[in-house]
N, C-alpha and C positions, 0 to 999 in steps of 0.2 A: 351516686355514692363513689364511684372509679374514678369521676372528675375533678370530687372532693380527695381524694387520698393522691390522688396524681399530683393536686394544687400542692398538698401540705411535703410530697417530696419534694417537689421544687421551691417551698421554704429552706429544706433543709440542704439544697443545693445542687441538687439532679436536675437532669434536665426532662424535658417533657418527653422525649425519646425514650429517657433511660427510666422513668418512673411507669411509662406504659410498657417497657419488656416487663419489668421485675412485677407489674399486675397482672399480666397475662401469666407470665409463668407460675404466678400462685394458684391461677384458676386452672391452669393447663400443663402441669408439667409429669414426667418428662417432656421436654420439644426441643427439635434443631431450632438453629436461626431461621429456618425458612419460616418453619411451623408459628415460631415467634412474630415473625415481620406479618405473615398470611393475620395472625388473629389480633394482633394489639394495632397493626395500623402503621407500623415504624416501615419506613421504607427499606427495599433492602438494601441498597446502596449505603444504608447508614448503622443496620442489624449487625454487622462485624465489628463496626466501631465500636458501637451500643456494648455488646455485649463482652467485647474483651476489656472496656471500664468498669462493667457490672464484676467481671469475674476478678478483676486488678483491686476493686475494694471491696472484696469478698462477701459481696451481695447473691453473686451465685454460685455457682459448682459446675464445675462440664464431668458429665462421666463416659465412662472411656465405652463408646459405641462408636459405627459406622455406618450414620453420620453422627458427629459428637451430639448428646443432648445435654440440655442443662438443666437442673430443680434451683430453687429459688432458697434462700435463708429463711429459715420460718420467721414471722414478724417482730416475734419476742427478743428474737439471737439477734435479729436486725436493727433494732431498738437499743440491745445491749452491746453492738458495734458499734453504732454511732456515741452513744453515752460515752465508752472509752477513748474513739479517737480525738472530740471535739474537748474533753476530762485533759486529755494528753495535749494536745495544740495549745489550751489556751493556757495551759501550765506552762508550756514549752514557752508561750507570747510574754507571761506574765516574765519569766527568766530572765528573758532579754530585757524586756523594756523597763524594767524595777532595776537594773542597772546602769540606766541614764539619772543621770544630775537633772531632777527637776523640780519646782519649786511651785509649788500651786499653793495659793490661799485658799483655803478652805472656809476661812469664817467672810470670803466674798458671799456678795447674791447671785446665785447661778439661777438660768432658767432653765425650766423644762417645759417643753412643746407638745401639747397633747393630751388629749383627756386619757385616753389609755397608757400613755407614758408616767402620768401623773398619776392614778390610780396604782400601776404599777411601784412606783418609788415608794408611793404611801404604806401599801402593801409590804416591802422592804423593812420601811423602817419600825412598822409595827413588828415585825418578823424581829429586826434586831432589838427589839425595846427590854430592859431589864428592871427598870424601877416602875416609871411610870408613862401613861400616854393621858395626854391632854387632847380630844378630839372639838372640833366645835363645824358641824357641816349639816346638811338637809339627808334627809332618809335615803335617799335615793344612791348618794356615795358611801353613806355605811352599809346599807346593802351589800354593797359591794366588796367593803371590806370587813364584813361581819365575821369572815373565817379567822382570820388572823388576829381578829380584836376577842373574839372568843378563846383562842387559844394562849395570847396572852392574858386573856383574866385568868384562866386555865392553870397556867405554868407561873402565877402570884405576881404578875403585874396592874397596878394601879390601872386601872381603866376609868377614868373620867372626858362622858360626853354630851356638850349642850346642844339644844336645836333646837328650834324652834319649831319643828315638825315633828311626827310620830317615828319613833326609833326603837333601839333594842331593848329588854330589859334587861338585863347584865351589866355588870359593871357600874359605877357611879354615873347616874345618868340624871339630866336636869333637863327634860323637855318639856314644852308649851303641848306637845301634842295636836298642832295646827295640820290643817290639809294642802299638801304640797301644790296640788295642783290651785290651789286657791292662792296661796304663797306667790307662786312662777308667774301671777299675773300682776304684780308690781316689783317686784326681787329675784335677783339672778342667783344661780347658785354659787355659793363659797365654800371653800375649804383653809379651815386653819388646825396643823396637824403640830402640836411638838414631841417630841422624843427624849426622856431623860432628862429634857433641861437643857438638851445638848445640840438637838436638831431642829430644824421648822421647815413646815412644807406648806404653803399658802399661798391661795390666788382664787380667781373665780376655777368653778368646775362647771365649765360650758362643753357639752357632751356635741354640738352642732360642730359651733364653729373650734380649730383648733387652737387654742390661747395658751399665753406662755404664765405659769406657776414659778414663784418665786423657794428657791431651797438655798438652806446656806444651816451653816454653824457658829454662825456669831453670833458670843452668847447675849451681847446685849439687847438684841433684835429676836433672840428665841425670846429673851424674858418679859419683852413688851409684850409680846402675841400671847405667851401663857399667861400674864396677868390681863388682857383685852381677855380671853377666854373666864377667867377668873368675873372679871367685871360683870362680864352679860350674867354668869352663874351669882352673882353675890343679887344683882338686881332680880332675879330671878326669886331667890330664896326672900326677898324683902315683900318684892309682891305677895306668895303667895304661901310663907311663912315657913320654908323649910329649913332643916338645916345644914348648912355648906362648910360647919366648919374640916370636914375631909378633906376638900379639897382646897385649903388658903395654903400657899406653895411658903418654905420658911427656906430660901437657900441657903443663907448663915444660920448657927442655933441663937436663937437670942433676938434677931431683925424684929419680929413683930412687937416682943415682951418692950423691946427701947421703942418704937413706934406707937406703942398702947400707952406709956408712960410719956413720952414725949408732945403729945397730942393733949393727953389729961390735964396737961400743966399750961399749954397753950391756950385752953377752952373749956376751963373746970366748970363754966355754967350749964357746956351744953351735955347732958344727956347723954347723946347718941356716942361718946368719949369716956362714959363711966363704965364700961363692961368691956373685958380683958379678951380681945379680937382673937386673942392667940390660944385660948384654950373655951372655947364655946362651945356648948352642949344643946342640944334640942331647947330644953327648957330657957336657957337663957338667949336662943337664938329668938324667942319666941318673944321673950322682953325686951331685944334688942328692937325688933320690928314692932312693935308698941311704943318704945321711947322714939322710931323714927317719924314713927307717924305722929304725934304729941312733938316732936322737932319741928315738924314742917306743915304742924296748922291743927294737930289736931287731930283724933279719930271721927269719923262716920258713920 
């Protein structure tokens, strides 16, 4: 457990000296530097150093004895030091560097390296999501991100997610309900995430090896992925009779109603062209998939 909190200070930028005083002196305090170097292991040759950087980032306190002793920050006050310094630095960074002249495309393909980098981002943009989320991934990465797709159905965000294996119930969900591990023995795992229409997070989600996920904000590349999502759900709803009309994405008002009619007039024999794509209800999604199967040879 001491090796584990030792690790996670020197995440946070200590060094292995200075994370084993400020442990001992939690378990041992008051103590001089001797007392300190004798029980955490820090040499003494380095216990001076150690502890006038502990005292310099007001991780400890020396109180006025002879020999000085020092108590440690309780963990909570130490938590809420660091919270404020790192609060203040990167405001400080952000200062500076938001007054450089620079010019990034955003609607490029950027990668992101890493299954945990990747979850993380995902995670983000659900976090930012305001209208809707389009998800389309295997059980195992909603797991994952099951906190933040909760809390946006939660706070009246559109949650729609396909898979072809067992996933949440919440939110507009279109799953086959297949077993993953049965899945992973012909099929890798994917992820295709959109955001609002505005974002897209997609690539394999290979938890082994580290692989690069593709993110970007162009919008014509979001819209192919949200309608590829749309696809697998419209196939989905045909097989096994549901109805998707929730989730048919209409970015202009009016695109489908001219597509419903425009289509009508190109193919007035066939069928699966006489019912109004843009305003579909259970019951007529239900005729739809009877006129497609009567399109394409006939019922069974």
């Amino acid at each position: 457990m001491l090796e584990k909190i030792a690790k996670r200070m020197s995440d946070l930028g200590f060094t292995q000296y200075e994370a084993r005083a400020y442990i001992c002196l939690l378990q041992n305090f008051p103590a001089t530097r001797y007392e300190i170097s004798k029980k955490s292991g820090v040499p003494r040759s380095a216990i001076y150093d150690v502890i006038q950087r502990l005292e310099n980032l007001g991780v400890v306190n020396a109180i006025s004895t002879k020999p000085e002793k020092y108590v440690p920050l309780p963990p909570d006050k130490f938590v809420e030091l660091l919270e404020n310094r790192y609060k203040n630095k990167i405001e400080e960074f952000y200062g500076c560097v938001s007054n450089l002249e620079v010019s990034i495309e955003t609607e490029n393909l950027w990668n992101i390296t890493g299954y945990k980098n990747m979850i993380l981002k995902a995670k983000e943009m659900i976090a930012n999501a305001e209208k809707d989320i389009y998800l389309s991934t295997w059980n195992r990465e909603i797991q994952s991100l099951e906190p933040e797709l909760r809390d946006a159905h939660q706070r009246g965000v559109k949650v729609v997610v396909f898979s072809f294996t067992e996933t949440i119930d919440f939110g507009l969900v279109f799953s086959y309900g297949l077993k993953e591990k049965v899945l992973e023995q012909a099929w890798d795992h994917k992820i295709i995430l959109v955001r609002d229409m505005e974002e897209l997070l997609m690539g394999e989600a290979n938890k082994e090896i580290p692989r690069k996920v593709a993110w970007t904000q162009n919008k014509a590349i979001v819209s192919i992925a949200a309608n590829h999502i749309i696809l697998d759900i419209t196939l989905y709803g045909l097989r096994l009779g549901v109805d998707i009309s929730e989730v048919v994405i209409e970015t202009q008002p009016g695109q489908l109603g001219l597509l419903d009619r425009l289509l009508k007039e190109r193919f007035p024999e066939n069928p699966m062209f006489n019912h109004d794509i843009a305003a579909l209800h259970a019951n007529d999604f239900k005729t739809l998939v009877k006129a497609h199967k009567t399109a394409v040879g006939g019922e069974r």
